[in-house]
N, CA, C and O atoms as CSV, one atom per row, in Angstrom:
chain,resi,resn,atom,element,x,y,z
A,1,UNK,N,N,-34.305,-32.711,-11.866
A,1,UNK,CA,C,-35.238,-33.621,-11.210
A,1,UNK,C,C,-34.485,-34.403,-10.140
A,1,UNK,O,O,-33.454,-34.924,-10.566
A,2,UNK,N,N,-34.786,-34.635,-8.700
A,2,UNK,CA,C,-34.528,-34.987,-7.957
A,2,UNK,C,C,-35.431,-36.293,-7.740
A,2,UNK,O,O,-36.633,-36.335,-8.004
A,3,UNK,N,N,-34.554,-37.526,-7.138
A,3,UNK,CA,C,-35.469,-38.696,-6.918
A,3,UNK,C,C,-34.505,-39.296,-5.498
A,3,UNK,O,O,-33.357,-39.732,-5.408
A,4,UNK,N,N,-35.597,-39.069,-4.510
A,4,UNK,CA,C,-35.007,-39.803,-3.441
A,4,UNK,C,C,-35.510,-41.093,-2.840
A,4,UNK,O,O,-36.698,-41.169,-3.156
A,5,UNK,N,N,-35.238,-41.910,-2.281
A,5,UNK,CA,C,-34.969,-43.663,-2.467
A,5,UNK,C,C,-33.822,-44.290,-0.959
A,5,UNK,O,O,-32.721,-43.890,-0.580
A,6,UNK,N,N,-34.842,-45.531,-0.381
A,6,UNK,CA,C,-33.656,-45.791,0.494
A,6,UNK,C,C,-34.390,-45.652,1.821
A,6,UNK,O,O,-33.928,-46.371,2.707
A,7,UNK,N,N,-35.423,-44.896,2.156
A,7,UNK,CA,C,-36.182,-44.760,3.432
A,7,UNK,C,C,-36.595,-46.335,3.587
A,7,UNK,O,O,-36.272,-47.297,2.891
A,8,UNK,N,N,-37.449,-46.250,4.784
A,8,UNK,CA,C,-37.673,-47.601,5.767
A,8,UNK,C,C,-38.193,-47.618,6.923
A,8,UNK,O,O,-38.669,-46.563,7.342
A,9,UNK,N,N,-38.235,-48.599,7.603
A,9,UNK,CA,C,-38.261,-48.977,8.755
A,9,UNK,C,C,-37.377,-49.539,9.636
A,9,UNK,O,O,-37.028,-50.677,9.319
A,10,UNK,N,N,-36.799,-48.999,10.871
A,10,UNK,CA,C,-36.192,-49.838,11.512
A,10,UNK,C,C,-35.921,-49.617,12.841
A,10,UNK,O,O,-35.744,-48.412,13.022
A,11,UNK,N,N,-35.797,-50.351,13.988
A,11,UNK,CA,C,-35.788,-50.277,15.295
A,11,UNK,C,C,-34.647,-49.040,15.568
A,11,UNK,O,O,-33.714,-48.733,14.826
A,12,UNK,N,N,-35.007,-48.459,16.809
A,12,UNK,CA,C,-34.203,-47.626,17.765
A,12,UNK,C,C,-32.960,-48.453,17.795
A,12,UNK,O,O,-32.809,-49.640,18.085
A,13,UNK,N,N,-31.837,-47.248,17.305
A,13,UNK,CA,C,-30.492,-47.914,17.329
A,13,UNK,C,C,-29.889,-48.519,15.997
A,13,UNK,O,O,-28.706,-48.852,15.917
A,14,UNK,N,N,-30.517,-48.600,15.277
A,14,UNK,CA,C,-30.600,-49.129,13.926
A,14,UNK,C,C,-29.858,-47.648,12.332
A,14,UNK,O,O,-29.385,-46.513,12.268
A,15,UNK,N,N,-30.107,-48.364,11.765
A,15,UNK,CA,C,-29.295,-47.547,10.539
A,15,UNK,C,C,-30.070,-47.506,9.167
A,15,UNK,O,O,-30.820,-48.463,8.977
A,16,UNK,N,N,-30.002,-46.507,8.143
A,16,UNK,CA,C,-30.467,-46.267,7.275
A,16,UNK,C,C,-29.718,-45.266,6.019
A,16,UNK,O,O,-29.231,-44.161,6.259
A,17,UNK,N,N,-29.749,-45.933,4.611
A,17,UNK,CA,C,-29.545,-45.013,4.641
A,17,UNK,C,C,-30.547,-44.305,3.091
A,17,UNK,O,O,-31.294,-45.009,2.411
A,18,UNK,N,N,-30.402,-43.458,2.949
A,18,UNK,CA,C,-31.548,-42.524,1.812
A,18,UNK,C,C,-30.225,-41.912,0.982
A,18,UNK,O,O,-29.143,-41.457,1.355
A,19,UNK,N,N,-30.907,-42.145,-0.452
A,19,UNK,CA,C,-30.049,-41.556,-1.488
A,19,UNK,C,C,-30.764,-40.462,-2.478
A,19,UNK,O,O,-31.752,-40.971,-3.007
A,20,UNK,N,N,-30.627,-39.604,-2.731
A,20,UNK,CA,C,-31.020,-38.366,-3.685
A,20,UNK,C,C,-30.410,-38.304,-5.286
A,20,UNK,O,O,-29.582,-37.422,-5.516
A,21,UNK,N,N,-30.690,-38.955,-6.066
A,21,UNK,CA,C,-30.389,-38.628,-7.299
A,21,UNK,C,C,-31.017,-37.444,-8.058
A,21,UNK,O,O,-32.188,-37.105,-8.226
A,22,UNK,N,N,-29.860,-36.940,-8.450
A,22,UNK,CA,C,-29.934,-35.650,-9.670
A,22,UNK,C,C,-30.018,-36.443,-10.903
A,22,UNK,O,O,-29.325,-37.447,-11.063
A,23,UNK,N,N,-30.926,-35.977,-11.851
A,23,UNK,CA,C,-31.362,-36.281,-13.124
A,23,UNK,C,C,-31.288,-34.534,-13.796
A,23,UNK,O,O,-31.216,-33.442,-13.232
A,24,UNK,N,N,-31.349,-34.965,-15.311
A,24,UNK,CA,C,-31.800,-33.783,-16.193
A,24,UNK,C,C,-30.427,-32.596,-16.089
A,24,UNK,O,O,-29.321,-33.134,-16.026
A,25,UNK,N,N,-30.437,-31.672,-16.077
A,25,UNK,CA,C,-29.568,-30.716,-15.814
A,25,UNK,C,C,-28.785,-30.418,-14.326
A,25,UNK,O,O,-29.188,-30.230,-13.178
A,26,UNK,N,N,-27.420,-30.481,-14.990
A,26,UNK,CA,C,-26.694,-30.363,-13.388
A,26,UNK,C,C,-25.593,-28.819,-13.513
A,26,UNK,O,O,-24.990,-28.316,-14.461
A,27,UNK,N,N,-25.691,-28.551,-12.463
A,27,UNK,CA,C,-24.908,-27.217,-12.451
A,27,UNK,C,C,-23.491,-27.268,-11.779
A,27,UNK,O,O,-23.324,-28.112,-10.899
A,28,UNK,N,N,-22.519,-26.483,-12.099
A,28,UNK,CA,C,-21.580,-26.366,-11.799
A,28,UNK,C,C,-21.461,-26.352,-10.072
A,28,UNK,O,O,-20.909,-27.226,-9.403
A,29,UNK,N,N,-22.040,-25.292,-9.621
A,29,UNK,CA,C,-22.194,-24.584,-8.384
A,29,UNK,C,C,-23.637,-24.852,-7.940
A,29,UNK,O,O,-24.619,-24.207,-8.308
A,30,UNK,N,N,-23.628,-25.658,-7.290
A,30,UNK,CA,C,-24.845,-26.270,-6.260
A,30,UNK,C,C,-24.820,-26.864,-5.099
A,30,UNK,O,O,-23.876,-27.623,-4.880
A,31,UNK,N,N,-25.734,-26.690,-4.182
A,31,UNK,CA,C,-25.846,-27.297,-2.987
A,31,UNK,C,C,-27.052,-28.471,-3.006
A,31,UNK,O,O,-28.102,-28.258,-3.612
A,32,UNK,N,N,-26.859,-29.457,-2.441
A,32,UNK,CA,C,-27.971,-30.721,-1.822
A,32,UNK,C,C,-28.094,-30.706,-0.584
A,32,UNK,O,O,-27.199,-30.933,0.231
A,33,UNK,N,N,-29.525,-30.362,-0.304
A,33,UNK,CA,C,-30.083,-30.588,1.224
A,33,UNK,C,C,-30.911,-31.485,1.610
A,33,UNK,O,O,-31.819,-31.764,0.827
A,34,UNK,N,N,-30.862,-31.968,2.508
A,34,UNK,CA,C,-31.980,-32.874,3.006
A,34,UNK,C,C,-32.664,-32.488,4.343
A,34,UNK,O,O,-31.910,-32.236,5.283
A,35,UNK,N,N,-34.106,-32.405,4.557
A,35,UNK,CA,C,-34.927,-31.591,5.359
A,35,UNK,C,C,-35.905,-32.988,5.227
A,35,UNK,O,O,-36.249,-33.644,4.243
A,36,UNK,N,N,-36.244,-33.156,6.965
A,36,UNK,CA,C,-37.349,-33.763,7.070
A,36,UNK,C,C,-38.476,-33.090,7.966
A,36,UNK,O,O,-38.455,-32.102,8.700
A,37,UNK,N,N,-39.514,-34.045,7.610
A,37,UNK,CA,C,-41.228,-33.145,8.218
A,37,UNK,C,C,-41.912,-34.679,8.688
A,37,UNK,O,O,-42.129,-35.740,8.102
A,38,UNK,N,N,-42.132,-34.116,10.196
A,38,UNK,CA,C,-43.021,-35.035,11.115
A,38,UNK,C,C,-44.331,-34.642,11.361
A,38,UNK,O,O,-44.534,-33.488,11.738
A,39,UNK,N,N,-45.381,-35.531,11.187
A,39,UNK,CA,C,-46.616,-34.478,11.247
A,39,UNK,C,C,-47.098,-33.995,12.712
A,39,UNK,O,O,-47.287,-34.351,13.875
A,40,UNK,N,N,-47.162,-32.794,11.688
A,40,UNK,CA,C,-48.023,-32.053,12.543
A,40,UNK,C,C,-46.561,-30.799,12.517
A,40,UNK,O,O,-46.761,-29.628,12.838
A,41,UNK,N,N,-45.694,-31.112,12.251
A,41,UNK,CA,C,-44.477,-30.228,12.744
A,41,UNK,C,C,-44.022,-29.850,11.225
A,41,UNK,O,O,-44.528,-30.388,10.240
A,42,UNK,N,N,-42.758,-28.618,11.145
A,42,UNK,CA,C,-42.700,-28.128,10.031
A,42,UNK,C,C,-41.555,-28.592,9.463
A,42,UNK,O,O,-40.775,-29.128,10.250
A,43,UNK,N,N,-41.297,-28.551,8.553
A,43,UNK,CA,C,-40.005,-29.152,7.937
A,43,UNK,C,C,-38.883,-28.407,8.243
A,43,UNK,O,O,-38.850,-27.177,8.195
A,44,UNK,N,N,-37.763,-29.278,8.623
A,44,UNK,CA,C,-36.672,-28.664,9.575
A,44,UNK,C,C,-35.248,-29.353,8.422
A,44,UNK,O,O,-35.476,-30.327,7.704
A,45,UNK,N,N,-34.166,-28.812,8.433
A,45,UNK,CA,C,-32.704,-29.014,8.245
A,45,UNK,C,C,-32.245,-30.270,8.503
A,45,UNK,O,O,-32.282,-30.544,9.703
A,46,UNK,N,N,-31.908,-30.957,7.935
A,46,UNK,CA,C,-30.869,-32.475,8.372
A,46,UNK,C,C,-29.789,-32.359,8.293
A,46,UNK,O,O,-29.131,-32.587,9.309
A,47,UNK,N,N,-29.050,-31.925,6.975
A,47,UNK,CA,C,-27.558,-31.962,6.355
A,47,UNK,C,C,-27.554,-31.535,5.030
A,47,UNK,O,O,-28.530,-31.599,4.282
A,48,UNK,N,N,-26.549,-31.137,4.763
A,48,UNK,CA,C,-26.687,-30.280,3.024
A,48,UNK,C,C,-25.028,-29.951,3.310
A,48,UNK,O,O,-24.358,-29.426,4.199
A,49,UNK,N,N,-24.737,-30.789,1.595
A,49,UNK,CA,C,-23.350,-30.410,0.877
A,49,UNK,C,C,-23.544,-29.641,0.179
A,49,UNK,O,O,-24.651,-29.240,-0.181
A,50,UNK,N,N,-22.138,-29.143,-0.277
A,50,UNK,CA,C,-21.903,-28.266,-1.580
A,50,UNK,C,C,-21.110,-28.862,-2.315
A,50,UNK,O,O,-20.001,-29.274,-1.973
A,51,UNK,N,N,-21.584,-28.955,-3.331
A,51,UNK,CA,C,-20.842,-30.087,-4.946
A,51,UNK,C,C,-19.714,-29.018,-4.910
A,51,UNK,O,O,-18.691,-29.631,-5.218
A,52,UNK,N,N,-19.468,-27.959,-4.725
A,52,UNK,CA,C,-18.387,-27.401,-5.482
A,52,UNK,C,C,-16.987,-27.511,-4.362
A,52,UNK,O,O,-15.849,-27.881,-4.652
A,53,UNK,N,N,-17.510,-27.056,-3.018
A,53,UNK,CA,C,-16.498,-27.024,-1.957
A,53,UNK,C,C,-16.415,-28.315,-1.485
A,53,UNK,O,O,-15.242,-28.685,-1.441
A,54,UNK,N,N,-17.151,-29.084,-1.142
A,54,UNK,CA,C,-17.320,-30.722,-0.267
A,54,UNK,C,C,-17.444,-30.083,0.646
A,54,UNK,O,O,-16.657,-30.702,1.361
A,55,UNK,N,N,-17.926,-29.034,1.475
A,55,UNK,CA,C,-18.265,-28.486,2.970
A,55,UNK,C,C,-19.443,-29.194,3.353
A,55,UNK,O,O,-20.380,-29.499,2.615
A,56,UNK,N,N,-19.342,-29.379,4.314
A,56,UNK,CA,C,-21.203,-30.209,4.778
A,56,UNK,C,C,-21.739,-29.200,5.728
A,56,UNK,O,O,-21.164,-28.147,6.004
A,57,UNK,N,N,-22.790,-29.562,6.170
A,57,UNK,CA,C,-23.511,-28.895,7.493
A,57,UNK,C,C,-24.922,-29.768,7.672
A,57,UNK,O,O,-25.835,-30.097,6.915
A,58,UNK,N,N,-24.623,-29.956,9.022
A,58,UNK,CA,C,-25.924,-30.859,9.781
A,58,UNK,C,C,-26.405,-29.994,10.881
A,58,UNK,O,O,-25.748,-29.056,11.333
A,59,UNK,N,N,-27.532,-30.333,11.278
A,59,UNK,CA,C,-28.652,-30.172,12.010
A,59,UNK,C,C,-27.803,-30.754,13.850
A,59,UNK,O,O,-26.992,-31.674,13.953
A,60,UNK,N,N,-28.176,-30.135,14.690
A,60,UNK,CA,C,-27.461,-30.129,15.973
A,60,UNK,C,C,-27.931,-31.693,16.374
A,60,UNK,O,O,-27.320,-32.577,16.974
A,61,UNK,N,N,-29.555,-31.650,15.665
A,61,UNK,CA,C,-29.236,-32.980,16.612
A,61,UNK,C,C,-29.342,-34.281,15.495
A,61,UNK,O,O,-29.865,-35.377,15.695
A,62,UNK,N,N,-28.831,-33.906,14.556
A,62,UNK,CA,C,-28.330,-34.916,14.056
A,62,UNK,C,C,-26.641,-35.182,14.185
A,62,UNK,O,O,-26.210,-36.323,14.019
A,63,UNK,N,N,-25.731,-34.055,14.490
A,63,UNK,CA,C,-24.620,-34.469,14.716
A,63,UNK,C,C,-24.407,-35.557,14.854
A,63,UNK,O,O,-25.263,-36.441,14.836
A,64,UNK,N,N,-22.992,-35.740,15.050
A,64,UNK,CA,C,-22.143,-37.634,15.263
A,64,UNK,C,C,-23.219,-38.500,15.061
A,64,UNK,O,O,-23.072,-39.518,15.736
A,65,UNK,N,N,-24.225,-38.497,14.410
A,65,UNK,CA,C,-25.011,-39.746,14.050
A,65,UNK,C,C,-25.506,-39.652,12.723
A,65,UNK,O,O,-26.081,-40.704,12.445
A,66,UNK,N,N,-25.535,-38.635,11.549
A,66,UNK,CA,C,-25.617,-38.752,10.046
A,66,UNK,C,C,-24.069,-38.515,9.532
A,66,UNK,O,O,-23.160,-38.168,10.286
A,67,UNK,N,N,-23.934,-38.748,8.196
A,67,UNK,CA,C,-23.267,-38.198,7.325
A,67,UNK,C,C,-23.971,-38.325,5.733
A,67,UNK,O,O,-24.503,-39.209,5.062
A,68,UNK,N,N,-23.594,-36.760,5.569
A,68,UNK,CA,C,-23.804,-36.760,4.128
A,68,UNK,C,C,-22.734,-36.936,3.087
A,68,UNK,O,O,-21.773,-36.303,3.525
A,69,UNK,N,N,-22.501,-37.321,2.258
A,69,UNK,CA,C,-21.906,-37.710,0.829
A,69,UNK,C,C,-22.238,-37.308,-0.335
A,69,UNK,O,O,-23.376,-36.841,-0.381
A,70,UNK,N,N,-21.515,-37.319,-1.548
A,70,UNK,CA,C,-21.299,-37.471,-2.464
A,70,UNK,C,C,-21.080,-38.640,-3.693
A,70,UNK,O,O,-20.287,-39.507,-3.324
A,71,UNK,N,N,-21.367,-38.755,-4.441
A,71,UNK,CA,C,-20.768,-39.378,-5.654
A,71,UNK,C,C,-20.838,-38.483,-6.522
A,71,UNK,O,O,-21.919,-37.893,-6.497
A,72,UNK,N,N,-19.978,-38.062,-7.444
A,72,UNK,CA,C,-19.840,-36.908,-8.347
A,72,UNK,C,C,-20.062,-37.911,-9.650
A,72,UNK,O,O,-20.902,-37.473,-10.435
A,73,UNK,N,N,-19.529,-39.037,-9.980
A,73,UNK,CA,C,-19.829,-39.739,-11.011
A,73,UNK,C,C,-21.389,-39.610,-11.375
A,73,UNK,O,O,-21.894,-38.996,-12.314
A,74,UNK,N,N,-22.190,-40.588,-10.063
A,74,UNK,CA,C,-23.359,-40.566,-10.322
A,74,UNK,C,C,-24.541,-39.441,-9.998
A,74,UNK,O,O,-25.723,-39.763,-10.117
A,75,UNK,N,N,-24.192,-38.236,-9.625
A,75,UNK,CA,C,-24.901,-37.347,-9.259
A,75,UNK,C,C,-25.975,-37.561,-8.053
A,75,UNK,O,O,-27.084,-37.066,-7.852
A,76,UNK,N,N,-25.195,-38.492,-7.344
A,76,UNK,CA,C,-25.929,-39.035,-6.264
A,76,UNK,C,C,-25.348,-38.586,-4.828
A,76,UNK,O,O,-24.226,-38.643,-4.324
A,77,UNK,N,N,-26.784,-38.045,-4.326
A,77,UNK,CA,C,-25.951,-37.707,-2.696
A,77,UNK,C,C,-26.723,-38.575,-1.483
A,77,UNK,O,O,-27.941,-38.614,-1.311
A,78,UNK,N,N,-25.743,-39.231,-0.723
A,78,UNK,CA,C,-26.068,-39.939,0.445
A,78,UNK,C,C,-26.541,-39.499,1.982
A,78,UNK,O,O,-26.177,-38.461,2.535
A,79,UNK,N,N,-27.183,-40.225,2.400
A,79,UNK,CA,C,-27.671,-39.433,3.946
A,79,UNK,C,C,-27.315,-40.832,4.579
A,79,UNK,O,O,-28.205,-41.667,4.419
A,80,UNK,N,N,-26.255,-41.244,5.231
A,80,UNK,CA,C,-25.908,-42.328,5.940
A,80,UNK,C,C,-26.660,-42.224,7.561
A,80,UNK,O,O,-26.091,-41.391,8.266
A,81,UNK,N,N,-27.859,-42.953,8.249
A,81,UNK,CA,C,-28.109,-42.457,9.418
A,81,UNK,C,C,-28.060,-43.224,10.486
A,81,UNK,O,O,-29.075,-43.917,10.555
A,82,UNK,N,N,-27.221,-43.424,11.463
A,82,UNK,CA,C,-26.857,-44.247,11.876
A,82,UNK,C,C,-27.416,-43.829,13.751
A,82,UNK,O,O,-27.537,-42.645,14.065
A,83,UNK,N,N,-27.656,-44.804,14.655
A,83,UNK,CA,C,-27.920,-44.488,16.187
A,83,UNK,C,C,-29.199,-43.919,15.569
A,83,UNK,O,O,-29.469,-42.724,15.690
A,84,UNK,N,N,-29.798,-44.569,15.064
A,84,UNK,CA,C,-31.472,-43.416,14.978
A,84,UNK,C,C,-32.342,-43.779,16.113
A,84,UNK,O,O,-32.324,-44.816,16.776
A,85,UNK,N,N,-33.237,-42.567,16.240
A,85,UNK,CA,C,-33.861,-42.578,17.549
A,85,UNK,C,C,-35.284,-42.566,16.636
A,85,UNK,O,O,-35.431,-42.702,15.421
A,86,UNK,N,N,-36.236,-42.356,17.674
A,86,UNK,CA,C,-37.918,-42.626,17.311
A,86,UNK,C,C,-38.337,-40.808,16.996
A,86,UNK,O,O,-39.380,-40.329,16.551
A,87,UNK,N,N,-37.422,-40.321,17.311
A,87,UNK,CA,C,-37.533,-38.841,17.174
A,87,UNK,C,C,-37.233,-38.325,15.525
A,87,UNK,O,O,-37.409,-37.194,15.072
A,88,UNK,N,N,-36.637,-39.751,14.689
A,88,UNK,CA,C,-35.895,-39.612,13.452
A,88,UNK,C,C,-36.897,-39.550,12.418
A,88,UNK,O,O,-36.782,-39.124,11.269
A,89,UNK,N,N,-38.306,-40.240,13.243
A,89,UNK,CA,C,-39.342,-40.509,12.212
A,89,UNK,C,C,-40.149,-39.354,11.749
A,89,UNK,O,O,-40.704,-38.478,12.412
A,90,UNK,N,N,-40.061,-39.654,9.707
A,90,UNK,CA,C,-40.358,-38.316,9.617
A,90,UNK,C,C,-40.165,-39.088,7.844
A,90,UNK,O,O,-39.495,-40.065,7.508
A,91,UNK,N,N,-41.045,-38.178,7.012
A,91,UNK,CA,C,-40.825,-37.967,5.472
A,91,UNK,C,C,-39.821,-37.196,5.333
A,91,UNK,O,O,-39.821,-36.062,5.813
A,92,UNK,N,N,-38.567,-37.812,4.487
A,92,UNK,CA,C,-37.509,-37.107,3.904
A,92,UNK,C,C,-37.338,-36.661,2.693
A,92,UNK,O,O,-37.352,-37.550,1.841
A,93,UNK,N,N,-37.132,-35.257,2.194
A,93,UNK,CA,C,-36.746,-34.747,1.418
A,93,UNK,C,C,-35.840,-34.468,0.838
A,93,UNK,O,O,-35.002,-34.600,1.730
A,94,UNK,N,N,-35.100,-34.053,-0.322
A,94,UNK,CA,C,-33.779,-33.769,-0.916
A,94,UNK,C,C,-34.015,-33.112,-1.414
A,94,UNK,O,O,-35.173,-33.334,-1.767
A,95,UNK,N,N,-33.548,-31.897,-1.954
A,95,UNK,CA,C,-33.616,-30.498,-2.351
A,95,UNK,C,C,-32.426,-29.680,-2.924
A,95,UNK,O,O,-31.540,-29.649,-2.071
A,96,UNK,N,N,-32.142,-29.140,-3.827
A,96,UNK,CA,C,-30.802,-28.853,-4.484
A,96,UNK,C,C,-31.290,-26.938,-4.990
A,96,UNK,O,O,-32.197,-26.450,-5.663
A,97,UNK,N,N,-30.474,-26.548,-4.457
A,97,UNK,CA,C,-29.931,-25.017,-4.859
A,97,UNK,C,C,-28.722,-24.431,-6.108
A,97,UNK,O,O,-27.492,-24.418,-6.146
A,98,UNK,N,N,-29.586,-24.078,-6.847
A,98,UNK,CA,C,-28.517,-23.588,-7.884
A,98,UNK,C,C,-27.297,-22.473,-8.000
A,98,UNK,O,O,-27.426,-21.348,-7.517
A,99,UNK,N,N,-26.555,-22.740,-8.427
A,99,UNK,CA,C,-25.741,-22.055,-8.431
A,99,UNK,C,C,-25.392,-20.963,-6.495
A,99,UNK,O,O,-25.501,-19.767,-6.222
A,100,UNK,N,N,-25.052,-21.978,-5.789
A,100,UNK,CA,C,-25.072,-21.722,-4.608
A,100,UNK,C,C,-23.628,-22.374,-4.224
A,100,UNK,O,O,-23.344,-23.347,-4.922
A,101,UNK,N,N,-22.644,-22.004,-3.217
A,101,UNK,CA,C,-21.543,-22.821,-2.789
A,101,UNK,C,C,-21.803,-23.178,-1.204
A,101,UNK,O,O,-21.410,-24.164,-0.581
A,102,UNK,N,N,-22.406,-22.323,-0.855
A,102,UNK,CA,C,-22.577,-22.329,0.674
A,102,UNK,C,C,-23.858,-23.095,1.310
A,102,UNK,O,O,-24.936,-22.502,1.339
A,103,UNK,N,N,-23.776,-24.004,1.662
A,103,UNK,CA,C,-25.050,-24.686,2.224
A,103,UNK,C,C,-25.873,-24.004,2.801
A,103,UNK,O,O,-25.443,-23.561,3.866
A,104,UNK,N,N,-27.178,-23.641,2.487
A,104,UNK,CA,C,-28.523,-23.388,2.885
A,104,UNK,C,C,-29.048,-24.133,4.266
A,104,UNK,O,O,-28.876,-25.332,4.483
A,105,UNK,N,N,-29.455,-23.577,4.810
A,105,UNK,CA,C,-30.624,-24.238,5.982
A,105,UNK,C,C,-31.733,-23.700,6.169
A,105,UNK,O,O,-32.350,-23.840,7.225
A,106,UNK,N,N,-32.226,-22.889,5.014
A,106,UNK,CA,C,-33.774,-23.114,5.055
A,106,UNK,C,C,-34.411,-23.524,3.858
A,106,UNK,O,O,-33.748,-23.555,2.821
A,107,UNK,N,N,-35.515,-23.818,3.859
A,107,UNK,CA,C,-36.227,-24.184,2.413
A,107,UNK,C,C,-36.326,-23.217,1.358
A,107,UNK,O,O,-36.733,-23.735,0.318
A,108,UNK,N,N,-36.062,-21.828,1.261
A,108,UNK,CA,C,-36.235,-20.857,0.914
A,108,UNK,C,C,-34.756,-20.883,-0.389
A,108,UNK,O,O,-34.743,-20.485,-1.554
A,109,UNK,N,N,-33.690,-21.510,0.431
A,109,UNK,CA,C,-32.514,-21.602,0.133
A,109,UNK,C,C,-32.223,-22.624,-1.052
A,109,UNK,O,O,-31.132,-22.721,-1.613
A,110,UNK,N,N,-33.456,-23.437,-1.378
A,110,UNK,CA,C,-33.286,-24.294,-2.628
A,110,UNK,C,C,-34.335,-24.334,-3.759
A,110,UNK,O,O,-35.498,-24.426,-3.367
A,111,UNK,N,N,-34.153,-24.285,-4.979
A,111,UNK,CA,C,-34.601,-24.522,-6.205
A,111,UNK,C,C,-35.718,-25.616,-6.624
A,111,UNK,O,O,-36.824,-25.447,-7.136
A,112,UNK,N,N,-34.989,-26.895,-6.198
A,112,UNK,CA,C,-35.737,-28.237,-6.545
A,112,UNK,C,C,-36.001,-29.021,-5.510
A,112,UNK,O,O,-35.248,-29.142,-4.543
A,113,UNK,N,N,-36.931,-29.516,-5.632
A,113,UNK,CA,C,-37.285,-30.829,-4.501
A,113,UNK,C,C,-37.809,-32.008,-4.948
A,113,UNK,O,O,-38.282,-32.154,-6.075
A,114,UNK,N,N,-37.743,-32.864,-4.100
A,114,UNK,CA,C,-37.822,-34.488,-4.895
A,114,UNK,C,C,-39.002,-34.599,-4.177
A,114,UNK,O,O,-39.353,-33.910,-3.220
A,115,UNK,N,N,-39.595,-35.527,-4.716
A,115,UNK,CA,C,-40.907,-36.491,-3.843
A,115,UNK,C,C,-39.978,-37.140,-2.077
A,115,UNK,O,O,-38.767,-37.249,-1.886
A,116,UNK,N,N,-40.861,-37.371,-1.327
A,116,UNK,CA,C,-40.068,-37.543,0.293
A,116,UNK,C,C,-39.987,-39.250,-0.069
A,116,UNK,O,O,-40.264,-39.979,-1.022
A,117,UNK,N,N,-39.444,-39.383,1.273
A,117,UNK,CA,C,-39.153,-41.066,1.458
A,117,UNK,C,C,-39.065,-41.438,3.001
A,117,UNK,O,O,-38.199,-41.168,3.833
A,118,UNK,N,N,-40.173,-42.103,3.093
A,118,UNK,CA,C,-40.203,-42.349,4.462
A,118,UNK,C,C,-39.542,-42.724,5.672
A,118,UNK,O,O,-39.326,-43.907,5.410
A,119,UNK,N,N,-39.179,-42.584,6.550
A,119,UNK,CA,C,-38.398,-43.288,7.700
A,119,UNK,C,C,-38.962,-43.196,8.775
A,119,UNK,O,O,-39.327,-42.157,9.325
A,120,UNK,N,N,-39.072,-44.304,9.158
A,120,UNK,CA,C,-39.524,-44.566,10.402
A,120,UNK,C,C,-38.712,-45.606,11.418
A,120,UNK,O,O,-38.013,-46.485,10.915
A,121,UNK,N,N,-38.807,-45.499,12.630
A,121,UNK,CA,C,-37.788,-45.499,13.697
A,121,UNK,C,C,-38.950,-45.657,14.925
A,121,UNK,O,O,-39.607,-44.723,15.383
A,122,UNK,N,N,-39.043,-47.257,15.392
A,122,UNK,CA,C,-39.870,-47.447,16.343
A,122,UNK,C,C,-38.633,-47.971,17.688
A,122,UNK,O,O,-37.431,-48.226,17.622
A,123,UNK,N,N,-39.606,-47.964,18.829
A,123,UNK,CA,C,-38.889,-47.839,19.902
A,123,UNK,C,C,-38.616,-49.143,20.692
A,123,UNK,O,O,-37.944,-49.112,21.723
């Protein structure tokens, strides 16, 4: 079970950040992704680790302005988002792939998904 937490509101230029907790069963070999959806548009790639390697991978235009994280204690993964634009606004998702090492970038590529968490980013 995935529970993500931490969305908001906040001006152009501003920071946020959204956290994804793993509950219930955790696997050795897994990936965490985070994919957001703006309406009317389809749900696209943000950033996604791999618990086993620490490799990341982000979305082009999120470069130099997210980072994703870890806590291995708490089974918690971070989306730090920093320089956000009005283009950022969008329901966020977190999503985890089993027994996977290599980060996914499509939806196809993960197992579980959490309820979204909003962000919004006015101008």
């Amino acid at each position: 079970q995935l529970q993500a937490s931490g969305g908001g509101s906040v001006q152009a230029g501003g920071s946020l950040r959204v956290s994804c907790a793993h509950s219930g069963a955790t696997f050795s070999s897994y990936i965490t992704g985070w994919f957001r959806q703006a309406p009317g548009k389809e749900r696209e790639f943000v950033a996604g680790i791999s618990w086993s390697r620490g490799s990341t991978n982000y979305a082009d235009s999120v470069k130099g302005r997210f980072t994703i994280s870890r806590a291995n204690a708490e089974n918690t993964v971070y989306l730090q988002m920093n320089s956000l634009k009005p283009e950022d606004t969008a329901v966020y998702y977190c999503a985890a792939g089993r027994f996977r090492t290599v980060v996914a970038t499509k939806p196809a590529g993960y197992d579980y998904w959490g309820l979204g968490t909003q962000v919004t980013v006015s101008s």
